[in-house]
C-alpha positions in Angstrom: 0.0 0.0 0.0 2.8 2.2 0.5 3.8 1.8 -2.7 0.3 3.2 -4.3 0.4 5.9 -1.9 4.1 6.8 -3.8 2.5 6.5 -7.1 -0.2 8.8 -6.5 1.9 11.5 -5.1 4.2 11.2 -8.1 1.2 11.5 -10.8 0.0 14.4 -8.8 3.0 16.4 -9.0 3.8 15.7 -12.3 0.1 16.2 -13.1 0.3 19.9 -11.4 3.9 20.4 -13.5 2.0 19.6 -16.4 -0.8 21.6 -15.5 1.3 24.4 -14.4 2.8 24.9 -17.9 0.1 24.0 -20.0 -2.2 26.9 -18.7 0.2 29.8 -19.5 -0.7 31.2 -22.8 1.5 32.3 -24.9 0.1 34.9 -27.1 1.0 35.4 -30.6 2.8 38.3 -31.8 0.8 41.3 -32.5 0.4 41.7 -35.6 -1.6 44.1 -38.0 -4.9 42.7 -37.1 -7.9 45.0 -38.0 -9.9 46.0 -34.8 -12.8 44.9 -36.1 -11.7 41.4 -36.2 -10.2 41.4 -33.0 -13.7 42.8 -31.3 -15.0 39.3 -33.0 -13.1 37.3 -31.5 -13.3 38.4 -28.3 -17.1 38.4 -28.6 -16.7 34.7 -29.4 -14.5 33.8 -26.7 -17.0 35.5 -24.5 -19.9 33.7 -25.7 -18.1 30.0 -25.0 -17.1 30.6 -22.0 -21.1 30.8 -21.0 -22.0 28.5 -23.2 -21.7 24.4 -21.5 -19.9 22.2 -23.5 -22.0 18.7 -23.5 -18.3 17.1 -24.3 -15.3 18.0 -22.1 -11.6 16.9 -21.9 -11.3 16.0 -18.8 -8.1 17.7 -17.4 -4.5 16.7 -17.1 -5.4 16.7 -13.3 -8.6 14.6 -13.5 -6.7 11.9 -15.4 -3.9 12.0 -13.6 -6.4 11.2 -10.6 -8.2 8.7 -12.8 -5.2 7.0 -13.6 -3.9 6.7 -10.4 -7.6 5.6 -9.4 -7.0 2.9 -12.1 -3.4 1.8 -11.1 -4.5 1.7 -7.5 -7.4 -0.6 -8.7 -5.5 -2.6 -10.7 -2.8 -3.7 -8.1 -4.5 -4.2 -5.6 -6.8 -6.8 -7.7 -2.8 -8.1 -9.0 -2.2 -8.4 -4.9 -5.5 -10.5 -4.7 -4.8 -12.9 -7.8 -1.2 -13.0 -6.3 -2.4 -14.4 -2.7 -5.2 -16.7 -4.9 -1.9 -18.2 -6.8 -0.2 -18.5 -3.7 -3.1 -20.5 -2.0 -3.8 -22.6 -4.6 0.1 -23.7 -4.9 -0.2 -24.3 -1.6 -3.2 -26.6 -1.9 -1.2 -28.2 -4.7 1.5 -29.3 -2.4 -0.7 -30.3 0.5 -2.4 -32.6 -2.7 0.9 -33.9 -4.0 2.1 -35.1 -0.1 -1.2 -36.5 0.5 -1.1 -38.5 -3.0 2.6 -39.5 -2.4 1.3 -41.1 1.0 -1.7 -42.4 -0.5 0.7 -44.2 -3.0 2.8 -45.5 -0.5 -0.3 -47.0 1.4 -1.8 -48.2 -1.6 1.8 -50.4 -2.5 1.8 -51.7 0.8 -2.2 -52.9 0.7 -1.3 -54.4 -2.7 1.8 -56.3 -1.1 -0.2 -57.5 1.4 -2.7 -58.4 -0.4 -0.8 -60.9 -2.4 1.0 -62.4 0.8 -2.7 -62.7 1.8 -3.9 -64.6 -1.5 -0.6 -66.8 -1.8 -1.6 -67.5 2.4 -4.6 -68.7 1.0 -3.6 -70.6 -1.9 -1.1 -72.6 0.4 -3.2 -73.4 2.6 -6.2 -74.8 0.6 -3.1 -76.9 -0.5 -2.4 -78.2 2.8 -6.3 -78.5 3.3 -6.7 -80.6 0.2 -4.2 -82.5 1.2 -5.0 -83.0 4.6 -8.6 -84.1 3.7 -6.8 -86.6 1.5 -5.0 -88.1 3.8 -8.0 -88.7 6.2 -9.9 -90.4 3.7 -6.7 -92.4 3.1 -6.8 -92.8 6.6 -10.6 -93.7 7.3 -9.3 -96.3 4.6 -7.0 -97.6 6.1 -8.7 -98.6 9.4 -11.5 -99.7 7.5 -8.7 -102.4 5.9 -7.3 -103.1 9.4 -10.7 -103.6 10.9 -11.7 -106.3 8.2 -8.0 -107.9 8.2 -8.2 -108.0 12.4 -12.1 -109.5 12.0 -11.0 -112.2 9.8 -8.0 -112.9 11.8 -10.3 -113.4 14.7 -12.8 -115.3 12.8 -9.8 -117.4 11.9 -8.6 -117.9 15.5 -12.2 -119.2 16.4 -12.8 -121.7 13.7 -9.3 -123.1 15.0 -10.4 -122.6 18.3 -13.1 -124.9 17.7 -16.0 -122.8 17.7 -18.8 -122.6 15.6 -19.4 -119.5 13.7 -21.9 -118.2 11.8 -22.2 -115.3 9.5 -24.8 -112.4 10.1 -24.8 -109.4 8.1 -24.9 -106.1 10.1 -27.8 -103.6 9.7 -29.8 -102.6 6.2 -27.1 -99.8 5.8 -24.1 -102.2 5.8 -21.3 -100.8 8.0 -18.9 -102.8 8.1 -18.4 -106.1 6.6 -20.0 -109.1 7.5 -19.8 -109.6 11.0 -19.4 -113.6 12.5 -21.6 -114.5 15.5 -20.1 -116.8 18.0 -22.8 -119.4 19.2 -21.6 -121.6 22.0 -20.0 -124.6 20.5 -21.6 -128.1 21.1 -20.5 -129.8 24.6 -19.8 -133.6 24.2 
């Protein structure tokens, strides 16, 4: 602001320099004019100076002031876009950190992510394979179950006794299970 205030008292005194010399007439040099053309002349000039002029030049003084109205105008509206620029640069920044964290975040959810999946995928692996193996399993007692049933079933019918085969229930369990009925007494 102290700068406008500097600009305005510089116009204004060169205005008033300007001023200052353009109002001094200079008058021509006399010469052999005839009197009666000099009375109409000065009748003329007497008769503008009461008659209004609908169009006038506004002074070296008025736009001086004008100008420096102008100027003043003018920067401070430069000072307002200035401090606009500045804010929005500002917001800029402030966007490009945030992004730039954002980014970072966003790598790191990705990278997890896939540890996540690949987690996942090994594990239905080991699932897979686990349920496999208990099938296997269930298998494999079901083969030791019949193999120790017909050992025993062996063991009786050396034994002596008398055995007899009955099947198990309507849904068929196991395999045929032997029934041990007292052997004959002699």
């Amino acid at each position: 602001m102290r700068r406008n205030h500097k600009t305005v008292t510089i116009l204004l005194w060169v205005s008033t320099l300007l001023l200052s010399g353009c109002t001094s007439e200079q008058k021509p040099a006399q010469t052999a004019v005839s009197p009666h053309l000099a009375e109409m002349q000065q009748n003329n000039n007497i008769a503008k100076r009461f008659q209004e002029t609908s169009e006038q030049i506004p002074s070296a003084v008025e736009s001086a002031i004008e100008l420096s109205e102008r100027y003043a105008q003018l920067t401070e509206d430069a000072a307002a876009l200035q401090q606009q620029n500045e804010d929005v640069m500002t917001k800029n920044q402030q966007l490009n950190e945030q992004i730039a964290e954002l980014d970072t975040q966003l790598n790191q959810a990705q990278k997890e992510l896939q540890e996540a999946n690949d987690l996942l995928i090994e594990m239905r692996i080991e699932l897979n394979s686990w349920k496999g193996n208990i099938l296997g399993f269930r298998e494999e007692m079901r083969e030791a179950q019949t193999t120790q049933l017909e050992a025993l079933f062996q063991i009786l019918q050396l034994l002596g006794g008398q055995v007899t085969m009955e099947t198990a229930s309507s849904e068929k369990v196991g395999p045929t299970v032997p029934s041990l009925s007292q052997p004959d007494q002699p």
